[in-house]
mmCIF file of the N, C-alpha and C atoms, coordinates in Angstrom:
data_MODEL
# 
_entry.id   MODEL 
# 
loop_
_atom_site.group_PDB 
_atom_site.id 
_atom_site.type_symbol 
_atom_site.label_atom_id 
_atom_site.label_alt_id 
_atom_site.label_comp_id 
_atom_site.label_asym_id 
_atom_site.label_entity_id 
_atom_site.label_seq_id 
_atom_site.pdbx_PDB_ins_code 
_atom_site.Cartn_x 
_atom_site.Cartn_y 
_atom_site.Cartn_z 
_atom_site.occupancy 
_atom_site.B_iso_or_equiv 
_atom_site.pdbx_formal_charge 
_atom_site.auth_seq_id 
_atom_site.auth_comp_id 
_atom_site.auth_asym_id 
_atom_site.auth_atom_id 
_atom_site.pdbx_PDB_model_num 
ATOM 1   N N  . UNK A 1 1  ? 0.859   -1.183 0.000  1.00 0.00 ? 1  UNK A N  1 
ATOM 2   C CA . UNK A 1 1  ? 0.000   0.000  0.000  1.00 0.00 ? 1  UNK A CA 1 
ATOM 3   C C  . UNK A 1 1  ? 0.900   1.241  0.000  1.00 0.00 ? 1  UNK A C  1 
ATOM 4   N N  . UNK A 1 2  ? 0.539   2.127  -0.815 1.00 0.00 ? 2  UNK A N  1 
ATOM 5   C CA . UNK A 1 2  ? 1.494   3.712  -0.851 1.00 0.00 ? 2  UNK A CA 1 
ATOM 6   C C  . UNK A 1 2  ? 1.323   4.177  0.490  1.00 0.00 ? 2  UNK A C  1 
ATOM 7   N N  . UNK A 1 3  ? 1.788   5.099  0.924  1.00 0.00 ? 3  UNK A N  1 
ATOM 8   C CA . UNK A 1 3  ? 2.028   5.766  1.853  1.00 0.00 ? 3  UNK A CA 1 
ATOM 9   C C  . UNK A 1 3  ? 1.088   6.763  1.737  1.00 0.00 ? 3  UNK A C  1 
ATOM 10  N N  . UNK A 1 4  ? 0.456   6.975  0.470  1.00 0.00 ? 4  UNK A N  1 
ATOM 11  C CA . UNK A 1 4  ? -1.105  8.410  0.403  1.00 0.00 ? 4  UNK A CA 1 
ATOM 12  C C  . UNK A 1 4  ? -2.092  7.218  0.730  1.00 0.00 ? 4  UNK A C  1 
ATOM 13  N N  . UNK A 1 5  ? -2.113  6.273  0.041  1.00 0.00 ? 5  UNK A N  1 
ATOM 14  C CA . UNK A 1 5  ? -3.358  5.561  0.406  1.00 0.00 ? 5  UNK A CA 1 
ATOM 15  C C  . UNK A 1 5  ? -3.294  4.938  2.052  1.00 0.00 ? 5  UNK A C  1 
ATOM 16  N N  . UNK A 1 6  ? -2.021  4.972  2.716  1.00 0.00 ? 6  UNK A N  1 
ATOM 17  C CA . UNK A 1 6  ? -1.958  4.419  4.414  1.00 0.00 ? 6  UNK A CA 1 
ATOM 18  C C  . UNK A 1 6  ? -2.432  5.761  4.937  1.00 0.00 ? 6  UNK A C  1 
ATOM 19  N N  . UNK A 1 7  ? -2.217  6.778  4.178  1.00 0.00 ? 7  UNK A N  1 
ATOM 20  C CA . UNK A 1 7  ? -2.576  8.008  4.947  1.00 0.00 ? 7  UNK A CA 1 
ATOM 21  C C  . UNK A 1 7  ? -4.164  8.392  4.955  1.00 0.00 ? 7  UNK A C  1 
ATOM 22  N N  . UNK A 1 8  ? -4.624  8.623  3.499  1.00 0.00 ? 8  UNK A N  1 
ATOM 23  C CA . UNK A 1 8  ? -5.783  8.409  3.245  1.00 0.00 ? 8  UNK A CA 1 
ATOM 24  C C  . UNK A 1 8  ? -6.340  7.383  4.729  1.00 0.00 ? 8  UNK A C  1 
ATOM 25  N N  . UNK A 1 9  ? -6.244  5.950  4.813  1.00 0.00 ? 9  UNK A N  1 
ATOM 26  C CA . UNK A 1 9  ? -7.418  5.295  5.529  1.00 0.00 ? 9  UNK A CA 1 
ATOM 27  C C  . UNK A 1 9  ? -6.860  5.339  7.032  1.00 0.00 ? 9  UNK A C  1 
ATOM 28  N N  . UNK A 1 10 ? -5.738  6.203  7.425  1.00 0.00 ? 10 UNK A N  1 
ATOM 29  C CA . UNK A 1 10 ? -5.212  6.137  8.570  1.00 0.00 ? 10 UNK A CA 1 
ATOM 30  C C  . UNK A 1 10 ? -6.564  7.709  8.969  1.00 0.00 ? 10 UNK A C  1 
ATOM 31  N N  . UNK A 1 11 ? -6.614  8.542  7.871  1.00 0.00 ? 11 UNK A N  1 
ATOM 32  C CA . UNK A 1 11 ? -7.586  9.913  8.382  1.00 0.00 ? 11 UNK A CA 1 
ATOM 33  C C  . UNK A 1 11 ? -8.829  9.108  8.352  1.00 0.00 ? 11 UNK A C  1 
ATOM 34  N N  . UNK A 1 12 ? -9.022  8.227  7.711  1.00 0.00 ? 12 UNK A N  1 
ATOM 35  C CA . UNK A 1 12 ? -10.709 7.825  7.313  1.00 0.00 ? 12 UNK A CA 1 
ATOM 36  C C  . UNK A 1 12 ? -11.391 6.544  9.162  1.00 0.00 ? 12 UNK A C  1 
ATOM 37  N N  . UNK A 1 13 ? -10.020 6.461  9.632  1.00 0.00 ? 13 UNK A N  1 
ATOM 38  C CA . UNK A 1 13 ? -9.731  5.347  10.573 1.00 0.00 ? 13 UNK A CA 1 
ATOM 39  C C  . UNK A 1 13 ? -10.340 6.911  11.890 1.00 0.00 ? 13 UNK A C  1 
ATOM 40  N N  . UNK A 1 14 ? -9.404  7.879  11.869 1.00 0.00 ? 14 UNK A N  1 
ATOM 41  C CA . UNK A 1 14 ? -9.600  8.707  13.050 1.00 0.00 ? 14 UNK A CA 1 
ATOM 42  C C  . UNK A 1 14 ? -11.348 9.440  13.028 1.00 0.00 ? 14 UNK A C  1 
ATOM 43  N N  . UNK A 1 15 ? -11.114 9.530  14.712 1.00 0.00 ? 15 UNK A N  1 
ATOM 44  C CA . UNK A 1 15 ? -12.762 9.620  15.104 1.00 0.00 ? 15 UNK A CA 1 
ATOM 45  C C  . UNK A 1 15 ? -12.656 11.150 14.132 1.00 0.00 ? 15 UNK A C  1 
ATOM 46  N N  . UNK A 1 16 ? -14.263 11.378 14.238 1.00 0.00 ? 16 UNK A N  1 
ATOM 47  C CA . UNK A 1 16 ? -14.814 12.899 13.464 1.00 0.00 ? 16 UNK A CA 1 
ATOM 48  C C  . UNK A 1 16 ? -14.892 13.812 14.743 1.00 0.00 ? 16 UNK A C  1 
ATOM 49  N N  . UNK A 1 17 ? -14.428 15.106 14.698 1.00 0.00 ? 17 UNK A N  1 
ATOM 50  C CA . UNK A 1 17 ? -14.611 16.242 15.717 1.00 0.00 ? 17 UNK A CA 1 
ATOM 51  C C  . UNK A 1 17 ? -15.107 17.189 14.895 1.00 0.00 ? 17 UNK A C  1 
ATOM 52  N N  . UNK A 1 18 ? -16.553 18.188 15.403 1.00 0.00 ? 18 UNK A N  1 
ATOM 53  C CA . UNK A 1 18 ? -16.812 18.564 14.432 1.00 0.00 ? 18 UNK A CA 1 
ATOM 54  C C  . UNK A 1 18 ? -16.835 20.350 14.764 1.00 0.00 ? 18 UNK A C  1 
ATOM 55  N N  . UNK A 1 19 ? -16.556 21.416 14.600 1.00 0.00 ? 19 UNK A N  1 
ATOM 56  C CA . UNK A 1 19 ? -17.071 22.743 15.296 1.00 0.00 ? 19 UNK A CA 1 
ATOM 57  C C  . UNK A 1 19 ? -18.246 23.393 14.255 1.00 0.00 ? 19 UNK A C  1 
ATOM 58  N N  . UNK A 1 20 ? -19.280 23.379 14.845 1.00 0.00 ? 20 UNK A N  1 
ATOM 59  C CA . UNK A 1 20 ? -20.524 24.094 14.015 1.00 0.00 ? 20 UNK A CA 1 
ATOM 60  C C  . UNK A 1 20 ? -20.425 25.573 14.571 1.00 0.00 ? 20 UNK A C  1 
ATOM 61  N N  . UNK A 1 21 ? -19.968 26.590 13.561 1.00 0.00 ? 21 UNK A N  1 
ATOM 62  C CA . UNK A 1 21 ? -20.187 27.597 13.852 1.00 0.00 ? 21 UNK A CA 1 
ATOM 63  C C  . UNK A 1 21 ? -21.681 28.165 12.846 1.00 0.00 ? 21 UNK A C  1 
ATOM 64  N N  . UNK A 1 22 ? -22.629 29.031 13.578 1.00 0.00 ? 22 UNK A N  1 
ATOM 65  C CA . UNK A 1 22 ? -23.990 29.448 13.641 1.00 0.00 ? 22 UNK A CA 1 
ATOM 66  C C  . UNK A 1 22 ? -25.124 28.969 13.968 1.00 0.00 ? 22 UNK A C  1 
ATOM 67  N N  . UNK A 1 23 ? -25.789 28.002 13.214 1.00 0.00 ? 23 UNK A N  1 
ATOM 68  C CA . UNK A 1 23 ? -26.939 27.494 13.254 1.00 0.00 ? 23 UNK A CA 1 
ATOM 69  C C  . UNK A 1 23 ? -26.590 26.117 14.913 1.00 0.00 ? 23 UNK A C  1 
ATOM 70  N N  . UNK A 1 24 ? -27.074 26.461 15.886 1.00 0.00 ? 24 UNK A N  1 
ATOM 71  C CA . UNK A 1 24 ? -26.993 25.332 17.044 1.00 0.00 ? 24 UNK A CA 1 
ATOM 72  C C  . UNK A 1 24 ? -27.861 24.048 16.709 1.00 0.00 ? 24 UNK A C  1 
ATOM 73  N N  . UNK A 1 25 ? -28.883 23.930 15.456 1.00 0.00 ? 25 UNK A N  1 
ATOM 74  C CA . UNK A 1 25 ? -30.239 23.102 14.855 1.00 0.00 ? 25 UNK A CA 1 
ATOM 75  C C  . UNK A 1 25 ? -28.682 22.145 14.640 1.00 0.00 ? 25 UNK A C  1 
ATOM 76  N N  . UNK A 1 26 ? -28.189 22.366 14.158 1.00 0.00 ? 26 UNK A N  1 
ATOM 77  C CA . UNK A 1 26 ? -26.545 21.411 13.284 1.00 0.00 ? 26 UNK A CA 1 
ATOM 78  C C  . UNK A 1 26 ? -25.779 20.546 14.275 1.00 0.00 ? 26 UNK A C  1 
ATOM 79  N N  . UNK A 1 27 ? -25.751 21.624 15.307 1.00 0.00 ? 27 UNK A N  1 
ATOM 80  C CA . UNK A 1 27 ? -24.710 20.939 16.612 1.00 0.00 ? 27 UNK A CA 1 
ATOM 81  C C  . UNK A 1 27 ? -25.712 19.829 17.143 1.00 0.00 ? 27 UNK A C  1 
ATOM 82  N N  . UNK A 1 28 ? -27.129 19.931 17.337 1.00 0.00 ? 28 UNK A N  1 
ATOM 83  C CA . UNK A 1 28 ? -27.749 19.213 17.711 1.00 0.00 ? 28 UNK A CA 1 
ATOM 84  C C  . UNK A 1 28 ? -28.117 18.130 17.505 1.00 0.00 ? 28 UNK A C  1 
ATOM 85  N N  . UNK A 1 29 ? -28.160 18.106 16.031 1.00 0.00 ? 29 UNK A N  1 
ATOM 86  C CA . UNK A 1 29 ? -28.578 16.748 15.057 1.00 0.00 ? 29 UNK A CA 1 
ATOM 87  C C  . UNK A 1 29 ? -26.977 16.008 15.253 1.00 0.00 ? 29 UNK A C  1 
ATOM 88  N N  . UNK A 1 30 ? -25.994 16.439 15.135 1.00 0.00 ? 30 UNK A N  1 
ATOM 89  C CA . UNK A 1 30 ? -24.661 15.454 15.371 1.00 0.00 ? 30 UNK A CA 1 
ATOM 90  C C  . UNK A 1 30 ? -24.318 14.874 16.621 1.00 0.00 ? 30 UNK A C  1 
ATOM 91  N N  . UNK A 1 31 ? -25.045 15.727 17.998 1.00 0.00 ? 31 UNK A N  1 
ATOM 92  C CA . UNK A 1 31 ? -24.804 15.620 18.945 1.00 0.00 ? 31 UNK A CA 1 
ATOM 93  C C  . UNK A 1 31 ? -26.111 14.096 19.361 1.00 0.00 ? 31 UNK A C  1 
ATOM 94  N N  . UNK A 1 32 ? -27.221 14.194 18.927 1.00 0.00 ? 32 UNK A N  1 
ATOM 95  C CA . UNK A 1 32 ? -27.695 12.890 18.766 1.00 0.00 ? 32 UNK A CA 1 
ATOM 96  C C  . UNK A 1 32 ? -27.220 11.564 17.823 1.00 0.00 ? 32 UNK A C  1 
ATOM 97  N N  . UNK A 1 33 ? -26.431 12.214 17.325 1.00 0.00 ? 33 UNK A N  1 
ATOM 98  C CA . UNK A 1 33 ? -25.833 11.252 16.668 1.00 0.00 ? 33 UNK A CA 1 
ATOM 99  C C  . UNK A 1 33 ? -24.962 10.096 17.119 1.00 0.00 ? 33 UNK A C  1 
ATOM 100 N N  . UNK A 1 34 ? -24.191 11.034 17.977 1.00 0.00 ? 34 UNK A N  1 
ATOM 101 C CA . UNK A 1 34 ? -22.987 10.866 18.779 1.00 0.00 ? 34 UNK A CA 1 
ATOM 102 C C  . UNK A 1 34 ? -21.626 11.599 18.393 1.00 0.00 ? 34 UNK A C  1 
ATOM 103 N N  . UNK A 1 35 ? -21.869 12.478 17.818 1.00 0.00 ? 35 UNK A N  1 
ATOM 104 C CA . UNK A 1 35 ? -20.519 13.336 17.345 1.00 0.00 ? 35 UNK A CA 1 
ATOM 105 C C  . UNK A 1 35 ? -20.032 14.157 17.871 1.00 0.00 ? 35 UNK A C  1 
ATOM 106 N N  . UNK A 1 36 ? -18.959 14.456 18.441 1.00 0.00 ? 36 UNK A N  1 
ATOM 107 C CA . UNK A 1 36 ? -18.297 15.530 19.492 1.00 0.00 ? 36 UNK A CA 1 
ATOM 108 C C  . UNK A 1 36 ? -18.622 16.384 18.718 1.00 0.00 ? 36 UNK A C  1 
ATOM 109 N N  . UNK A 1 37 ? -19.191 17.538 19.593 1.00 0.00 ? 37 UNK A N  1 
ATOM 110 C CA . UNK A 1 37 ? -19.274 18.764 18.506 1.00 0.00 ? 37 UNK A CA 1 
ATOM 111 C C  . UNK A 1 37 ? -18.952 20.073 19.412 1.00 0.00 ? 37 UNK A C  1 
ATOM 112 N N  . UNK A 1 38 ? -18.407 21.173 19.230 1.00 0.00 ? 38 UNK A N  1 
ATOM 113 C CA . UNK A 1 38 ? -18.112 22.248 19.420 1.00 0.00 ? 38 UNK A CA 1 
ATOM 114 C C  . UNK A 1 38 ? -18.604 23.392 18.735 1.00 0.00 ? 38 UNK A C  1 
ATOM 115 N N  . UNK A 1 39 ? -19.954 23.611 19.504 1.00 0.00 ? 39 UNK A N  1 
ATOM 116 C CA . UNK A 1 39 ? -20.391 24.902 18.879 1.00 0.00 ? 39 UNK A CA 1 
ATOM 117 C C  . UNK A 1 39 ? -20.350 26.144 19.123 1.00 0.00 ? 39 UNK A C  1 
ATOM 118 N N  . UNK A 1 40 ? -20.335 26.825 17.977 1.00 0.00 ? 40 UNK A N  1 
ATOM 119 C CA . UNK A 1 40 ? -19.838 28.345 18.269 1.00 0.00 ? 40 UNK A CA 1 
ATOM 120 C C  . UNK A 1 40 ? -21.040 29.345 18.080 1.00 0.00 ? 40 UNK A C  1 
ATOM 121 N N  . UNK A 1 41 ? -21.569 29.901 18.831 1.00 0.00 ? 41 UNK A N  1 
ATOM 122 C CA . UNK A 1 41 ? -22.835 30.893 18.804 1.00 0.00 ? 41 UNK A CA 1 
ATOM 123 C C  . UNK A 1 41 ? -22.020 32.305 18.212 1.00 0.00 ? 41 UNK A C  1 
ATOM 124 N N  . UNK A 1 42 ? -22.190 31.762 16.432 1.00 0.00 ? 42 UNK A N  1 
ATOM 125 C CA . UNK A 1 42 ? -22.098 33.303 15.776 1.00 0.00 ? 42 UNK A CA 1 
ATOM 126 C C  . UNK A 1 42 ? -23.079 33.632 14.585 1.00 0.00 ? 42 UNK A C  1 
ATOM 127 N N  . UNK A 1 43 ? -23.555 35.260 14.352 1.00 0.00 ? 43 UNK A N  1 
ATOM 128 C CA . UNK A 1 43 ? -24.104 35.710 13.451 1.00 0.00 ? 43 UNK A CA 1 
ATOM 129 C C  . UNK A 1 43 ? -23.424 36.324 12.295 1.00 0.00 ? 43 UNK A C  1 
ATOM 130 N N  . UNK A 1 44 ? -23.287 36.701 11.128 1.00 0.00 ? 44 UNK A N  1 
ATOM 131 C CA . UNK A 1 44 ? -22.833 37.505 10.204 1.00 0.00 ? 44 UNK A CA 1 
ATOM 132 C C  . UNK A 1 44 ? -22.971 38.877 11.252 1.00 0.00 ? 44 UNK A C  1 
ATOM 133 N N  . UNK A 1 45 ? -21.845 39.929 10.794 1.00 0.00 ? 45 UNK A N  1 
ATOM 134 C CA . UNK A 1 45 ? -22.330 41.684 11.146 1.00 0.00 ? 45 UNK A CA 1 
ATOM 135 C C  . UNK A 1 45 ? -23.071 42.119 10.049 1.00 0.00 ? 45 UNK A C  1 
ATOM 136 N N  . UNK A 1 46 ? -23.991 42.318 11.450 1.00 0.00 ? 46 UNK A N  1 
ATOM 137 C CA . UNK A 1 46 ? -25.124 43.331 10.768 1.00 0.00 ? 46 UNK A CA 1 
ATOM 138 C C  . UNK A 1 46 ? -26.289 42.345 9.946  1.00 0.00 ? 46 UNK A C  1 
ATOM 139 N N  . UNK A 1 47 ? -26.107 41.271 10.612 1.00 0.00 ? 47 UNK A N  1 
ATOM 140 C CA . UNK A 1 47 ? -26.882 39.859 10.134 1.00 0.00 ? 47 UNK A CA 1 
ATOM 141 C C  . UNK A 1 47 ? -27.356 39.563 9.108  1.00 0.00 ? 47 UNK A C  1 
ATOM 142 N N  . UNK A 1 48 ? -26.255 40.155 8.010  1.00 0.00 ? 48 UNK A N  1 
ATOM 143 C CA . UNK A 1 48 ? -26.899 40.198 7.033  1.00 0.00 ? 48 UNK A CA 1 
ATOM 144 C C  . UNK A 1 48 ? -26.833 41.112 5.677  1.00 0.00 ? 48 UNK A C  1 
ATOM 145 N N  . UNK A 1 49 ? -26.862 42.511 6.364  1.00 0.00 ? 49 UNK A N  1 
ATOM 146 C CA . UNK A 1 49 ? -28.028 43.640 5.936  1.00 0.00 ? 49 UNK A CA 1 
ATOM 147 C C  . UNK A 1 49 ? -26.477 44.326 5.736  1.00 0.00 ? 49 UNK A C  1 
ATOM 148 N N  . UNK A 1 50 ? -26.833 44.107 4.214  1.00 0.00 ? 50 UNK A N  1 
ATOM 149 C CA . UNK A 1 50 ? -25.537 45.051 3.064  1.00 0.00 ? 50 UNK A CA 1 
ATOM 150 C C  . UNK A 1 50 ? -25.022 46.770 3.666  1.00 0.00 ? 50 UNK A C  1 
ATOM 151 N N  . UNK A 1 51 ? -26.074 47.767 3.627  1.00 0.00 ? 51 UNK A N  1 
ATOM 152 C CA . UNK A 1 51 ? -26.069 49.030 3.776  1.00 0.00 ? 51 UNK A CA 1 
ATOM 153 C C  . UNK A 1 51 ? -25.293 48.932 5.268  1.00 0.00 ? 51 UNK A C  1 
ATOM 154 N N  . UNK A 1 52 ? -25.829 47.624 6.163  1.00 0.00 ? 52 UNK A N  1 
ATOM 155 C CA . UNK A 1 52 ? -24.916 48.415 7.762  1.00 0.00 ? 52 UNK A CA 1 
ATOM 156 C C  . UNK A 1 52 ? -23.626 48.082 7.679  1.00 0.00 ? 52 UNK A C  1 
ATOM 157 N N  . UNK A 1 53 ? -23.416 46.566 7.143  1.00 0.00 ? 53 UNK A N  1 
ATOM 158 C CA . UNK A 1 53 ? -22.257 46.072 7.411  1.00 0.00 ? 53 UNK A CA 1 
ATOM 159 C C  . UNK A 1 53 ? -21.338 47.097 6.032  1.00 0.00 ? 53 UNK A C  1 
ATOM 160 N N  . UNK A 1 54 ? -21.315 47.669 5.537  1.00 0.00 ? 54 UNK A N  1 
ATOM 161 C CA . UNK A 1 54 ? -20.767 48.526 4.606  1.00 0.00 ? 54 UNK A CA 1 
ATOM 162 C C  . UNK A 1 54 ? -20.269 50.166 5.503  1.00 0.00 ? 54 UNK A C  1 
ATOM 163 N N  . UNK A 1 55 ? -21.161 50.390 6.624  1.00 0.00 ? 55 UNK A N  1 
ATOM 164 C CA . UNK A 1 55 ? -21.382 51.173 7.572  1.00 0.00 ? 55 UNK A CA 1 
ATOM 165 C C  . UNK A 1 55 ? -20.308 51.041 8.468  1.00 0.00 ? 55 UNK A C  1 
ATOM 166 N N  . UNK A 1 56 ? -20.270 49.312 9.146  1.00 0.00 ? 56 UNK A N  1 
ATOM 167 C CA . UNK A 1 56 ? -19.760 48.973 9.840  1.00 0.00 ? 56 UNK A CA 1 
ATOM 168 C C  . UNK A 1 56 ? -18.420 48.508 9.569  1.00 0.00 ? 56 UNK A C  1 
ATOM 169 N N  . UNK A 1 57 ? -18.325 48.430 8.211  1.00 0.00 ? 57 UNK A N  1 
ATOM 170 C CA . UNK A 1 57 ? -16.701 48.403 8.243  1.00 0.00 ? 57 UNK A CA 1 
ATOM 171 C C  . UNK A 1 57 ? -16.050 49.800 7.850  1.00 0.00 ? 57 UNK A C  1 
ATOM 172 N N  . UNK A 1 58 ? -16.687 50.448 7.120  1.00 0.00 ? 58 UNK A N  1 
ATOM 173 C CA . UNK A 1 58 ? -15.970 52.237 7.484  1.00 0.00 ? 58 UNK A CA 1 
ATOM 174 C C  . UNK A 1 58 ? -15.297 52.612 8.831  1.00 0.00 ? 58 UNK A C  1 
ATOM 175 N N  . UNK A 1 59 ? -16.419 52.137 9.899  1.00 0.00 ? 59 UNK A N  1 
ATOM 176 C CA . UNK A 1 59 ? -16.303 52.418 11.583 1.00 0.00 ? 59 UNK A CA 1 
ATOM 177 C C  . UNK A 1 59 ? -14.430 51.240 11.746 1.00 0.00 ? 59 UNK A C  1 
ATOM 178 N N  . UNK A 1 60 ? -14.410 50.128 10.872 1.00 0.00 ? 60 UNK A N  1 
ATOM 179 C CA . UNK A 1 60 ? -14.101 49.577 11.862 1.00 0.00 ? 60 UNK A CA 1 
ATOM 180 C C  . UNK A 1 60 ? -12.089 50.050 11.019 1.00 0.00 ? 60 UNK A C  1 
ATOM 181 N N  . UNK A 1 61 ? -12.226 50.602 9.934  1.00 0.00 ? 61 UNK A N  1 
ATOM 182 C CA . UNK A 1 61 ? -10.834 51.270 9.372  1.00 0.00 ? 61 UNK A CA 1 
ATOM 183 C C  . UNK A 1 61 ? -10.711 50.615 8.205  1.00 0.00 ? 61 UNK A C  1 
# 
């Protein structure tokens, strides 16, 4: 066996860790799953909305 393909099934062999950043609906469904998950409670700036975050990066330099 090559050494990409020992590598290949040596990553496919290691457990899954997963970090869901936004939606917590995501962390949840893996977390019944059984999947370590690390979630991160974030929104886009300005959630979204073109005119602020255009606003908000003037403010930010």
């Amino acid at each position: 066996m090559s050494d990409e393909n020992q590598a290949i099934r040596s990553l496919l062999q290691t457990p899954v860790y997963v970090v869901n950043v936004g939606l917590e609906g995501f962390a949840q469904d893996l977390e019944r799953c059984g999947t370590p998950v690390l979630h991160v409670d974030w929104s886009p700036p300005a959630r979204g909305d073109a005119k602020i975050a255009d606003l908000l990066s003037k403010l930010g330099g």
